[in-house]
C-alpha positions as CSV (number, residue, x, y, z in Angstrom):
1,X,-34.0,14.6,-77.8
2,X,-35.5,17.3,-78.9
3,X,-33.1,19.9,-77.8
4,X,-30.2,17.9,-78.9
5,X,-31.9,17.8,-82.5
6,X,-32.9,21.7,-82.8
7,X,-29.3,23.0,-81.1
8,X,-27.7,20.4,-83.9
9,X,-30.0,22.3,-86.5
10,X,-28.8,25.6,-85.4
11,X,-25.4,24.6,-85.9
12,X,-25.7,23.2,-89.3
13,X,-27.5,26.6,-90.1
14,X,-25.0,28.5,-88.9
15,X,-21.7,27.2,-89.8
16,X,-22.3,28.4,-93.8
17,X,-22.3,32.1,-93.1
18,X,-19.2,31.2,-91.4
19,X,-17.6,29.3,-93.9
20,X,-18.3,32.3,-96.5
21,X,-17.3,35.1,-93.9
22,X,-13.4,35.6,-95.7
23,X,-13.2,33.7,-98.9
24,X,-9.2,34.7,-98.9
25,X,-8.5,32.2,-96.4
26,X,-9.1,28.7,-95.3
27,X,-9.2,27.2,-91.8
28,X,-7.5,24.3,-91.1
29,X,-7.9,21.4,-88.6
30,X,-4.1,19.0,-87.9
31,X,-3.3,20.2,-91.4
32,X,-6.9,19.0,-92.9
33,X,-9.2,21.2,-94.5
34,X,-13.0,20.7,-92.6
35,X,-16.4,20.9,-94.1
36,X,-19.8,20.5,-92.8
37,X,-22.5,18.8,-95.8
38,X,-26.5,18.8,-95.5
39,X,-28.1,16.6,-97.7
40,X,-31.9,15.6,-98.7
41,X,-33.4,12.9,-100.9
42,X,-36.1,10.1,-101.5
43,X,-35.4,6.4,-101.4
44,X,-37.0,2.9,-101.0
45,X,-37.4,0.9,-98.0
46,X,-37.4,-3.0,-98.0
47,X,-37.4,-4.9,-95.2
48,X,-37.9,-8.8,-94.4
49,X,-40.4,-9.3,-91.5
50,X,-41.0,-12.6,-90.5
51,X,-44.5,-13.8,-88.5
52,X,-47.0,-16.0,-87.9
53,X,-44.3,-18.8,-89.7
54,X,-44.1,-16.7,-92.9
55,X,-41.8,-14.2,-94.1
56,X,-42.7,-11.2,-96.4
57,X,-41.3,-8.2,-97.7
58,X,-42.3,-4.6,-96.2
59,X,-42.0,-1.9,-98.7
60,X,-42.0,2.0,-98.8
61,X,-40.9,5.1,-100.6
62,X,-39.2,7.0,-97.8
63,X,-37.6,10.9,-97.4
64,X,-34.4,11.1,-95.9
65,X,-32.4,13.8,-94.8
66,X,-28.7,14.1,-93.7
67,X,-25.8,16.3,-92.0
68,X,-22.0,15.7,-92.3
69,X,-19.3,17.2,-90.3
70,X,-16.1,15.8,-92.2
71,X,-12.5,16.4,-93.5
72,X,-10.9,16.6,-96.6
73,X,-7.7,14.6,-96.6
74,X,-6.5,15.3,-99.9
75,X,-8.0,16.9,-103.1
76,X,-9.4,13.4,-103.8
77,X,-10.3,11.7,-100.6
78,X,-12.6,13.2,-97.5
79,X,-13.9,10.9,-94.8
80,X,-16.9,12.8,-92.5
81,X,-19.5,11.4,-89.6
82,X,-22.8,11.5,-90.7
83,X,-26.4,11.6,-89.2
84,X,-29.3,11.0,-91.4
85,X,-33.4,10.5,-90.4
86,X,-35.6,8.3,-92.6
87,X,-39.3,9.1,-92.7
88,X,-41.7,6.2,-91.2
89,X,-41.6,3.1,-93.8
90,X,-45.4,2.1,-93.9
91,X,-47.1,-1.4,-95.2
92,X,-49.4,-4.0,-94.4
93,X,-49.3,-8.0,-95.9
94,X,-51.0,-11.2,-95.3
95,X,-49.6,-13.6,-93.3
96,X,-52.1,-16.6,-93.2
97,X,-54.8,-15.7,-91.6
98,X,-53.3,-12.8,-90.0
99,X,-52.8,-9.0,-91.5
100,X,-49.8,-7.6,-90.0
101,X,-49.7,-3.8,-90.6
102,X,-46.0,-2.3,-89.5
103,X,-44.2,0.9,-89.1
104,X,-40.8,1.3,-89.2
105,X,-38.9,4.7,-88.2
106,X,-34.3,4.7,-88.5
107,X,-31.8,7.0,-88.3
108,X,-28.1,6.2,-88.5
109,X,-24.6,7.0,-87.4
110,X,-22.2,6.5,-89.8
111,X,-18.4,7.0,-90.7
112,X,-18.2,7.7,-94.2
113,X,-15.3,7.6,-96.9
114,X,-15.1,8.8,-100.0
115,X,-12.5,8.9,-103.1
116,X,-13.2,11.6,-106.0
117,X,-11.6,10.0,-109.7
118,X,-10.8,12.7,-112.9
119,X,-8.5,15.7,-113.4
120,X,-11.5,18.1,-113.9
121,X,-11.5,20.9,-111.3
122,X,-15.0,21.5,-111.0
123,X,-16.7,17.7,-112.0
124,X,-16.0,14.6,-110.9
125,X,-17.2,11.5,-109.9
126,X,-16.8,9.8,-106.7
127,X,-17.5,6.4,-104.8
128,X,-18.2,5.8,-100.7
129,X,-18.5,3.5,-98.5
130,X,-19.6,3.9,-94.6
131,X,-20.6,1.9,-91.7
132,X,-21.9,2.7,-88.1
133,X,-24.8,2.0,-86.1
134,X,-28.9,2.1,-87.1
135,X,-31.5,3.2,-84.6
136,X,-34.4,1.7,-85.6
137,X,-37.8,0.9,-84.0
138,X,-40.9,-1.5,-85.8
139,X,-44.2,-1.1,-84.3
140,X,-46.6,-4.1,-85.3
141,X,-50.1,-4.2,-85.4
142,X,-52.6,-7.0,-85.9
143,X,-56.4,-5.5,-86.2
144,X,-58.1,-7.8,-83.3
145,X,-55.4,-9.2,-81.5
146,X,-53.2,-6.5,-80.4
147,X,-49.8,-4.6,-81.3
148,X,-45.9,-4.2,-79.9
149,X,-43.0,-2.9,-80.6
150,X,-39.4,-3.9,-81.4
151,X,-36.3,-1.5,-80.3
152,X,-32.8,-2.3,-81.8
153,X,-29.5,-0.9,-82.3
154,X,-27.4,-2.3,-85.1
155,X,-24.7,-2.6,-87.4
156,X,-24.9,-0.6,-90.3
157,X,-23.7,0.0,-94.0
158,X,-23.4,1.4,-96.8
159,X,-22.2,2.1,-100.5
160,X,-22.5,5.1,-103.0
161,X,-22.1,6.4,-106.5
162,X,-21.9,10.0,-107.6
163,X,-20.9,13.2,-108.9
164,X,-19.7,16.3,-107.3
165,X,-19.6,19.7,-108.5
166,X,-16.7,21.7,-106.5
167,X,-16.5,25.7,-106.3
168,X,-13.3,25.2,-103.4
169,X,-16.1,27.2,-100.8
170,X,-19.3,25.2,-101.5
171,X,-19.6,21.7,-103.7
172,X,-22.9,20.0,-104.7
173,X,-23.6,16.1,-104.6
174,X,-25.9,14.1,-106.4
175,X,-25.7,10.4,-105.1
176,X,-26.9,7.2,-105.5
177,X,-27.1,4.8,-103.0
178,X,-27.4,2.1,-100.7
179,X,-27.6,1.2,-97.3
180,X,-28.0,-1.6,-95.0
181,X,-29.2,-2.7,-91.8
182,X,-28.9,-5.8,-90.0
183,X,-33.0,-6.2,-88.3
184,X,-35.3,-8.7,-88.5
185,X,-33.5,-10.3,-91.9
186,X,-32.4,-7.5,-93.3
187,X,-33.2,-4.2,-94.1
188,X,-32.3,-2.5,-97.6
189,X,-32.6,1.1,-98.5
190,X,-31.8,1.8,-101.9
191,X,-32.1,5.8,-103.1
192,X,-31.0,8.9,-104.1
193,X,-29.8,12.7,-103.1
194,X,-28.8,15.6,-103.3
195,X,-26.7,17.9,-100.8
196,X,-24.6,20.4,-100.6
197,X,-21.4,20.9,-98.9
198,X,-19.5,24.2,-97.1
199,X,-15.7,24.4,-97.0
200,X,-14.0,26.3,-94.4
């Protein structure tokens, strides 16, 4: 895994000295113009964990980072896979007589859209929506009685809000949003970035 994460690293490092090698032209994929994005933010982690015949809320601020390899289909619609890693979500409640202390670590696969609105070259605003798969895994702890962990693989979403700043070779994002997972009974990330994207 970790090969596969540091060769993906190298080619997301990479692939900007490319795009801004010649300036004067533009390389094109089936007539579509590619772009590679790398992204980084904070957001907040909820999710509903239930045990011991209760239900409670698990909360934590959380970093995330992301990286994009997409297409622009039009000057105002590009669709891209994306990859992003979530920091561990910590947090400990009372259930009963119990304290259940959990950690929760994601990352996601998702197939993103997203239309651009305005006539202003360099500003506009934009909308998204995604969905994919989530890669999570909860480990659970009570002090005393012992701990386990719970591997899952599911669907997916999400929705954004934002404003990109385009230069043709390199645009800026700054995003709101949301995302969704479908463990335990739901898990909600709600936050904010900003990345940056390279045009070819």
């Amino acid at each position: 895994m970790k090969k596969i994460v540091i060769s993906t690293l190298a080619v997301l490092i990479a692939c900007p000295a490319f795009a801004g090698a010649n300036q004067n032209s533009s390389w094109q994929l089936f007539g579509l113009d590619p772009y590679i994005g790398l992204r980084g933010g904070m957001g907040y982690t909820n999710v509903n964990v239930k045990h011991n015949g209760h239900k409670k809320s698990m909360d934590d601020m959380v970093y995330q980072g992301r990286a994009a390899l997409g297409l622009e289909v039009c000057d105002t619609v590009r669709s891209e896979i994306e990859w992003s890693i979530f920091s561990k979500a910590k947090d400990n409640k009372r259930y009963g007589d119990q304290r259940l202390k959990t950690e929760t670590k994601m990352q996601t696969l998702l197939w993103n859209t997203y239309m651009e609105f305005g006539s202003y070259e360099v500003v506009r605003p934009f909308v998204g929506v995604g969905a994919g798969v989530a890669f999570t895994k909860m480990d659970k702890r009570v002090d005393g009685i012992g701990s386990w962990s719970d591997d899952k693989t599911r669907f997916s979403a999400m929705g954004s809000l934002g404003v990109t700043f385009d230069w043709q070779r390199i645009a800026v994002d700054l995003a709101a949003r949301y995302t969704y997972v479908d463990i335990q009974s739901g898990l909600h990330n709600i936050g904010g970035d900003l990345g940056i994207r390279f045009m070819f």
